[in-house]
C-alpha positions as CSV (number, residue, x, y, z in Angstrom):
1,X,0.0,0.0,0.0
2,X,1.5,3.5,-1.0
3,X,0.4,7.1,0.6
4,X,0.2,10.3,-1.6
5,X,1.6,13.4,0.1
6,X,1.1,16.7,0.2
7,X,3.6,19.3,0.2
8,X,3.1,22.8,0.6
9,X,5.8,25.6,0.3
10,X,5.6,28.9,2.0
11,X,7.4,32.1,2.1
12,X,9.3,33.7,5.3
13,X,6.0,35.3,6.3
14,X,4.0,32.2,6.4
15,X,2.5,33.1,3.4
16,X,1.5,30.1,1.5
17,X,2.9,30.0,-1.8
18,X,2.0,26.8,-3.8
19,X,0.6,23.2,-3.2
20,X,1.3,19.9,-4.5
21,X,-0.4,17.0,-4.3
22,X,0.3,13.4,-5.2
23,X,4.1,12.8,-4.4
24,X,5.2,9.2,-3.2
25,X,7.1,9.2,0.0
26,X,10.6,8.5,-1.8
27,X,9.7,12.0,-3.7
28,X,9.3,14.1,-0.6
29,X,13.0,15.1,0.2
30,X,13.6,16.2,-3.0
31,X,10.3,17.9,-3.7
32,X,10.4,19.5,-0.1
33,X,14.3,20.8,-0.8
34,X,13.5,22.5,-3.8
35,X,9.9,24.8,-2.4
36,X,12.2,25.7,0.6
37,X,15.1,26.7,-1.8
38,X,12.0,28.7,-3.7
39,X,10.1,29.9,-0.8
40,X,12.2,29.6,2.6
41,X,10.0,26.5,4.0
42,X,8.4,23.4,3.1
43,X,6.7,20.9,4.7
44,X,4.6,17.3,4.2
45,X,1.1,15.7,4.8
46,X,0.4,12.4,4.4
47,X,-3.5,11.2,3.4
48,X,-4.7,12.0,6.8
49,X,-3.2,15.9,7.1
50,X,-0.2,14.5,9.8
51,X,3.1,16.2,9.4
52,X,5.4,14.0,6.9
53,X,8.3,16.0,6.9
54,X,9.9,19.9,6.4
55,X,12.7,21.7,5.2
56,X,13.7,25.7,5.6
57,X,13.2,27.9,8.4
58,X,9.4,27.8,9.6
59,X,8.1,31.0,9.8
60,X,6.9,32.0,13.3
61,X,3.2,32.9,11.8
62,X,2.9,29.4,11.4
63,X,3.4,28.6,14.9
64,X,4.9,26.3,16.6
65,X,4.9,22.5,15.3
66,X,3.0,20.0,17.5
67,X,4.3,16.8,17.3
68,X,2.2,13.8,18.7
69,X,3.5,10.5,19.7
70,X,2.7,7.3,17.9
């Protein structure tokens, strides 16, 4: 069973700047490195909207990442 993934890139003001959808987890790095080379930070969803993943500086408007353990 594969998951599709979001990823969505955002400028330094939390601004979002593009979405992508349908990226297979072996895609992510790459695809997340590049919108946070573009944009200043990127970050992953899986299916269900959980955090996958992120690259860049997050931008403090987003606030601050809760993580929950599995």
């Amino acid at each position: 069973m594969s998951f599709v993934y979001t990823v969505k890139g955002f400028n330094s003001k939390g601004q979002l700047m593009t979405t992508e959808h349908g990226y297979a987890q072996n895609q992510l790095d790459d695809v997340m490195w590049s919108m946070s080379e573009e944009f200043g930070y990127a970050e992953a969803l899986d299916e269900w909207g959980r955090h996958s993943g992120e690259y860049g500086d997050r931008p403090s408007r987003l606030g601050e990442r809760q993580y929950q353990m599995q």
